[in-house]
N, C-alpha and C positions, 0 to 999 in steps of 0.2 A: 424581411430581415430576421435572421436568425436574434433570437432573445437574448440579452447579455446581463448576469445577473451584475447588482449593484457592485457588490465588491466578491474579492475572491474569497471561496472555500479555503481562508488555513487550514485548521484541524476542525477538531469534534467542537462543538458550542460550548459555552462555558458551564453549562449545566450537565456535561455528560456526563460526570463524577459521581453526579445524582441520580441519573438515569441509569445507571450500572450499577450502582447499589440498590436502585427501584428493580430495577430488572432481576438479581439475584437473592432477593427476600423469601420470593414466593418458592420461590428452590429452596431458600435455607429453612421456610416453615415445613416445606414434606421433610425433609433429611431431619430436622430435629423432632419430628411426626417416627420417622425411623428409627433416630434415636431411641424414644421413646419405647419402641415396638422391642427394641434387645435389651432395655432396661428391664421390663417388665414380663417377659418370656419365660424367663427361670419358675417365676412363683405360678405359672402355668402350663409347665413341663411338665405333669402328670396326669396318670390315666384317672385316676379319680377325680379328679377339677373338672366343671361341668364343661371349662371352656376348651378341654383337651380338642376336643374331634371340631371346633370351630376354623373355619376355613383364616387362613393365616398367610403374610407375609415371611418367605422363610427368611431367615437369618443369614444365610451361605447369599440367596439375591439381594441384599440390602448389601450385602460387602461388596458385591462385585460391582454396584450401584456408585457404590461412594468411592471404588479402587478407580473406575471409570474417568467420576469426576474429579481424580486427583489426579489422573495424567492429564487430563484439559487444562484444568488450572496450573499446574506446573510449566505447561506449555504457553502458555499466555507470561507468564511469569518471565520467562526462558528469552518468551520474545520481546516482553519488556528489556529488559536488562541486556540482554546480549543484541539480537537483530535490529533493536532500533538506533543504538548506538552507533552499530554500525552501516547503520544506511542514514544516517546523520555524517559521521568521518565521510561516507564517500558523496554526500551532497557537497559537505565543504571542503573537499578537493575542488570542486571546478571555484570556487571563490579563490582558491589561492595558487591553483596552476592554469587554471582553462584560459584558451584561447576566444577572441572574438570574430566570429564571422558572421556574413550576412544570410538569411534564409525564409522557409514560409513557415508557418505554423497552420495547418488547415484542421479545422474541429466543428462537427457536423451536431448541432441539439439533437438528439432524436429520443428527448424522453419521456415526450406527452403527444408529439408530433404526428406529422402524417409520415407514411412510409418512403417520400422523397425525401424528408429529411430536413423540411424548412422548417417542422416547428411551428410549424400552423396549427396543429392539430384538429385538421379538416380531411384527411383520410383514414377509413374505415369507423367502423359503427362504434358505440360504447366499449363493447366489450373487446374488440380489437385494440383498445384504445387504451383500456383497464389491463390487458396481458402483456402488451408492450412496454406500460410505464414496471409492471411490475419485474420485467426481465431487466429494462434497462434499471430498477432500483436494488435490484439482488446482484450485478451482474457490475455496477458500476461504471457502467460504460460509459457514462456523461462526465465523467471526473477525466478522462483520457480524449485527447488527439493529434496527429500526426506531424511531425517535423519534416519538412525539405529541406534540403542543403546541398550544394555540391562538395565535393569531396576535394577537385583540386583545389576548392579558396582552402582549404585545410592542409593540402599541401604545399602552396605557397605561402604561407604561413612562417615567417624564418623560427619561430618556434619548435617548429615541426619538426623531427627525422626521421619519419615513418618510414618513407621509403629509402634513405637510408640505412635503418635497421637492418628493413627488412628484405632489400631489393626487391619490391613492387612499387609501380606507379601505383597512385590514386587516381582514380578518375570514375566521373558517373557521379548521378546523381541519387543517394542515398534519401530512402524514407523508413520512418521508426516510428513507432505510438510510444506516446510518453505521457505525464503525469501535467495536467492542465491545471492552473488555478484561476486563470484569466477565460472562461468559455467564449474566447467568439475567435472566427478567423484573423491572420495577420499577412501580411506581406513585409519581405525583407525590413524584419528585423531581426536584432543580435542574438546571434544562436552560440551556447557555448561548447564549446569540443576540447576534453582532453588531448591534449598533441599524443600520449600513445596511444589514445584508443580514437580511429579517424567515426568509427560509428557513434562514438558517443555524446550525442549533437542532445541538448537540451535549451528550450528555451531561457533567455535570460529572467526575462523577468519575474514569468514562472520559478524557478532557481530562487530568487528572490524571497518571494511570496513565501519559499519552502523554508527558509530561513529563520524567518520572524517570529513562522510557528513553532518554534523550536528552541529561539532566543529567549533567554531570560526580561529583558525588555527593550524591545528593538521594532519598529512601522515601516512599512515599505517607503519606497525612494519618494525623495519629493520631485516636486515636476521637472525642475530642473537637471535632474540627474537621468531623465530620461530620455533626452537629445535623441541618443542610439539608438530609439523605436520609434521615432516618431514618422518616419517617412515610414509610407507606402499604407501606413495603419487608418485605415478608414475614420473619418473626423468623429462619426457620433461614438463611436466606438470607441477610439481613442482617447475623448472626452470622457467618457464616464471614465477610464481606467484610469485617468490624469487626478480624478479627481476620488476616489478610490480615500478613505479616511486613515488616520495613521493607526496601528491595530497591534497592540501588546500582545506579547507569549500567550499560547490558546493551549500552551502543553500540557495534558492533563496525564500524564502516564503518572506521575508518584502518587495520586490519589488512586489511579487504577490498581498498582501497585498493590498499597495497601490493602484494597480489600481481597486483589486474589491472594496476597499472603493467611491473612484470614480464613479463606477457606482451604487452604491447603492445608495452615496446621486443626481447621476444623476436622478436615477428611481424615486425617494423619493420624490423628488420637483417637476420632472417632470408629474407624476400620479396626484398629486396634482391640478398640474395648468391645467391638461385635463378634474380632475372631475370639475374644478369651468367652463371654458369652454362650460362641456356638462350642467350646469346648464345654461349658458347663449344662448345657443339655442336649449332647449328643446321644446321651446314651437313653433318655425319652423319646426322639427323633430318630429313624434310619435315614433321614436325607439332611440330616444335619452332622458335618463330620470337623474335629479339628485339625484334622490332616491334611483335608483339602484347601480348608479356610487359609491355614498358613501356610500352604503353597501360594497360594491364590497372592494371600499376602506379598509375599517376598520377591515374587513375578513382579508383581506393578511396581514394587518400591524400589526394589532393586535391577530390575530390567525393562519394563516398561514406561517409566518416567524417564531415565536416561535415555532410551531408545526413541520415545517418539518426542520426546520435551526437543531433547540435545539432536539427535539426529534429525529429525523432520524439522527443524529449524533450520541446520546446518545445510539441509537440501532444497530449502525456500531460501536459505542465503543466494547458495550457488545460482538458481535459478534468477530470483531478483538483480545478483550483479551481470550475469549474462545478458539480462535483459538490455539494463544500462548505458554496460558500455560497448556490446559486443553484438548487440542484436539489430537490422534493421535488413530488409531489403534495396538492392541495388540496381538503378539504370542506368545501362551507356551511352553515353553523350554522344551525339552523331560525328562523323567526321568532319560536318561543313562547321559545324560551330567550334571543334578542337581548332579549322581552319582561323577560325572567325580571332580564337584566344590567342593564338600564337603569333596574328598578326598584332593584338592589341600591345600584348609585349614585345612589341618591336618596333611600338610607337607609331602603328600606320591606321590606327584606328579614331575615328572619333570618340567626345567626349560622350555622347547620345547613346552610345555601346554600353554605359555603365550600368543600365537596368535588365542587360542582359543575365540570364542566371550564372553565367559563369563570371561573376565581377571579383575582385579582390576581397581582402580579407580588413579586419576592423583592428588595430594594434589594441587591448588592455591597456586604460588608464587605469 
């Protein structure tokens, strides 16, 4: 049996706030090490001073150092504030338009595992074993798996006017990788779909999950509001997810926030007082220029923060919402089974037909 962890992955642990400030110290002691190096430069810009001809960090690479890391951190900033907002609005779209229908969620452990994929971790040797957990932990692959659904419960649907829209039928059976917080497989359960976008099938409870981490103080459903996944969902499996504890906001972006502000107006002021710096001993230096320094300057601040912050966000937008609601592969449903649907709607089928994949669709309470 594939391992199912106790409760779902919401966000970062509640200590990541700490761990991003841990993590970005040992940067801020070189850079104020930097600092340091352009404070002290001027009273060592002469050829008489022993320490003239000592090998030296120049001043022009410390800028383009700290110009570097102010488009990073701008960009992180960019994606606090702007992209997560808006991949918040389009999660709670589907709480307030999406439709219910029925579907699979299949999702494969394979991140300590053997290369079938059970999660044994009984094939290949150590190191086989050491490169694989380390792709699936850079690469995220165990946070993600797959949705099934058929597309006509989505056009049966009377919410639906897709193919009105658009005059195309839907039909076929749609698959999509999506964002997991429950890791174990499912069977028909509630899948949600935007009525304009028929690809945009995400799991319910998943959805859910995505919520809370993001509410200001809000726990996943209690047992009883989970009716609508209970069938098909394997019992031990089921159980744990039932039983799954109530879990407050885990959002930690305004403290992350915080500190990339910090070093942006650290960079900001500190670039600054490097290019005035490299003006004041350039003329000690042939590879120290003010000219270049405030080019160098005014590039990042003014075209490379806007360009890679605002645009490279803008095209992880695009690309994220495409994913969405617009991304998935497609199979055609054979024609004995379009046989099979058409009779059901026309009342000549048994009730034993319903766990077929082409079944109806679930109304939103």
């Amino acid at each position: 049996m594939i391992p199912v962890a106790e409760v779902p992955l919401l966000a970062l642990p509640s200590g990541s706030i700490l761990q991003f400030l841990g993590m970005t110290l040992p940067l801020l002691a070189v850079y104020l090490y930097f600092l340091y190096l352009a404070i002290t430069r001027p009273t060592i810009a002469d050829p008489d001073n022993p320490q003239y001809t000592d090998d030296r960090i120049r001043l022009t690479d410390i800028l383009y150092t700290y110009l570097a890391t102010l488009v990073l951190f701008s960009s992180l900033v960019v994606y606090l504030l702007w992209f997560v907002n808006k991949r918040r609005r389009l999660s709670k779209r589907y709480e307030k338009e999406a439709i219910v229908i029925l579907g699979n969620v299949e999702y494969n452990d394979s991140h300590w595992g053997s290369e079938d994929g059970t999660g044994s971790g009984s094939g290949g040797n150590f190191c086989t074993k050491l490169y694989r957990w380390m792709i699936h932990g850079c690469t995220l692959r165990n946070n993600y798996g797959e949705v099934t659904y058929n597309l006509e419960r989505v056009a049966n649907h009377p919410a639906c006017n897709y193919e009105h829209r658009k005059q195309k039928s839907l039909n076929g059976i749609i698959t999509k990788k999506v964002r997991v917080y429950y890791r174990y497989p499912r069977e028909q359960v509630s899948i949600l779909v935007l009525p304009e976008y028929p690809y945009s099938g995400q799991p319910k409870i998943d959805m859910e999950a995505d919520w809370a981490s993001f509410s200001s103080s809000v726990g996943l459903r209690s047992d009883s509001s989970r009716s609508l996944d209970v069938d098909g969902v394997d019992g031990g499996n089921y159980a744990r997810a039932a039983n799954t504890p109530q879990t407050s906001s885990r959002d930690r972006s305004p403290g992350v926030l915080l500190v990339a502000a910090f070093w942006i107006a650290f960079l900001l002021f500190a670039s600054l007082y490097v290019v005035f710096q490299i003006a004041a001993v350039e003329d000690a230096y042939e590879d120290e220029t003010a000219r270049t320094a405030w080019i160098a300057f005014g590039c990042a601040v003014g075209g490379g923060v806007p360009l890679i912050a605002g645009g490279g966000n803008l095209l992880r937008w695009m690309v994220y919402e495409r994913w969405i609601l617009k991304s998935g592969t497609k199979k055609k449903v054979s024609s004995k089974k379009r046989k099979k649907k058409k009779r059901r709607s026309e009342g000549e089928e048994n009730e034993g037909d319903d766990d077929d994949v082409e079944g109806g669709y679930i109304q939103m309470t």
